[in-house]
C-alpha positions in Angstrom: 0.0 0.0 0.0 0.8 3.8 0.3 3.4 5.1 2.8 1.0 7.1 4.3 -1.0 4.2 4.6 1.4 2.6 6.8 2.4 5.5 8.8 -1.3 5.8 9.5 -1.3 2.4 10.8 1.7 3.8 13.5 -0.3 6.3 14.4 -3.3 4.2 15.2 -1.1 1.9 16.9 0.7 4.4 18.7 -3.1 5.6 20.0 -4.2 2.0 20.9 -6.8 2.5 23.5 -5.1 1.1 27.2 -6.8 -2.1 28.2 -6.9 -2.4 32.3 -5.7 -5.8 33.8 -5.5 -6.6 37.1 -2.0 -7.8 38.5 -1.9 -8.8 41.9 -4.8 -6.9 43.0 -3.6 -3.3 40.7 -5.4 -2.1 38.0 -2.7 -1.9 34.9 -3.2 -0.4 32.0 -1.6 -2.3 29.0 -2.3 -0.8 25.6 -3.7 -3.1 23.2 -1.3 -3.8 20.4 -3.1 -3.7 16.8 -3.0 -7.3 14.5 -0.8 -7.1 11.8 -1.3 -8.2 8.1 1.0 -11.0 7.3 1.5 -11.2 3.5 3.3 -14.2 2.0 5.6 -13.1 -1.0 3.4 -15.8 -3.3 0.6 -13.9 -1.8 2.1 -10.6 -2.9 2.9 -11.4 -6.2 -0.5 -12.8 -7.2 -1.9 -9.4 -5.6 0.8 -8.0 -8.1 0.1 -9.7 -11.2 -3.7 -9.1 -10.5 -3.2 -5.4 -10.6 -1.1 -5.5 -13.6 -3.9 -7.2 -15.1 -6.2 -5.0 -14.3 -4.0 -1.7 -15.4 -3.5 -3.7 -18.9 -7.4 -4.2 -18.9 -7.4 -0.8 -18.1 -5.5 0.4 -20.8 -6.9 -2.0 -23.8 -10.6 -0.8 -23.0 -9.3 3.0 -22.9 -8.0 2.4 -26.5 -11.1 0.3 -27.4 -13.0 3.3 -26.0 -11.1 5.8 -28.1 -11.1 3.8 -31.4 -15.0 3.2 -30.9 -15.6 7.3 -30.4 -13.3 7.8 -33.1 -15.5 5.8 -35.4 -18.9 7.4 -34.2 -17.1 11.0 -35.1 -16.3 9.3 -39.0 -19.9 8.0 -39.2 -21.6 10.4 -38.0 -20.1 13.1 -40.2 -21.1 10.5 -42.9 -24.4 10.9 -42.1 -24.2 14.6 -42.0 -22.9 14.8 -45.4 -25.5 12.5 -46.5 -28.8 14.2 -44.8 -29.6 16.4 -47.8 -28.9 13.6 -50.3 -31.1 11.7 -48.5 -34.0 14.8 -48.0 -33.8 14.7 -51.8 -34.8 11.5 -52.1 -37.5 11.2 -50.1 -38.4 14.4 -51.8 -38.6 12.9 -55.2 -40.2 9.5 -53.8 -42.8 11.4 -52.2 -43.2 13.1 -56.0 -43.7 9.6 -57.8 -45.7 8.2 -55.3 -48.2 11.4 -55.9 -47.9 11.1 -59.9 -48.5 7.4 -59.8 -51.6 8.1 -57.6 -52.4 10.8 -60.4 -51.6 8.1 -63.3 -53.6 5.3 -61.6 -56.9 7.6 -61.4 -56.8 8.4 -65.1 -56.1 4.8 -66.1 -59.2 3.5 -63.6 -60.9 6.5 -65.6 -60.2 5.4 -69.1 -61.2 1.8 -68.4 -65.0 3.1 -67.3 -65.2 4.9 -69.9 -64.1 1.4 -71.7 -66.8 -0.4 -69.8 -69.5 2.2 -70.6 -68.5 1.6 -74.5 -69.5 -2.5 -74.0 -72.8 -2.0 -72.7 
């Protein structure tokens, strides 16, 4: 950990609260001495490799991250340069739809006048 971690822990330990015992029939106050971490070195350097791990994980989603908002910025200019074409479009569908409407009334016309001929 930090070094200020550990000095903290000398602090605290150097505040223990005083614990009374009796000796002999006289209240002594002993201070209570605080548990220590014991840490194998195997222990250690699987905490060790785990954190390198984890700052390499780190460091391939960053990237992953920036490539992904990299290619939103491309596409998305894409489809910036590409919203008028594709007003136009609709534009002119929205044109043939109405003249095919328009064509289909004056055939539907012409064939009654067709069937009014065979009577």
């Amino acid at each position: 950990m930090t070094q200020s971690f550990w000095e903290s822990e000398g602090v605290e330990a150097a505040e223990a609260p005083a614990v009374e015992v009796l000796v002999e029939q006289e209240l002594v106050e002993e201070p209570i001495e605080p548990q220590t971490i014991a840490v194998s070195a195997d222990d250690f350097s699987a905490l060790e490799e785990r954190v390198l791990r984890a700052v390499e994980l780190v460091k391939r989603e960053r990237l992953a991250r920036g490539a992904a908002e990299e290619r939103a910025a491309r596409i998305e200019e894409q489809l910036n340069e590409q919203a008028p074409l594709v007003e136009s479009l609709q534009k002119e569908v929205n044109a043939l739809r109405t003249e095919r409407d328009y064509v289909r009334q004056r055939v539907e016309r012409l064939l009654g006048q067709l069937d009014g001929l065979e009577l």
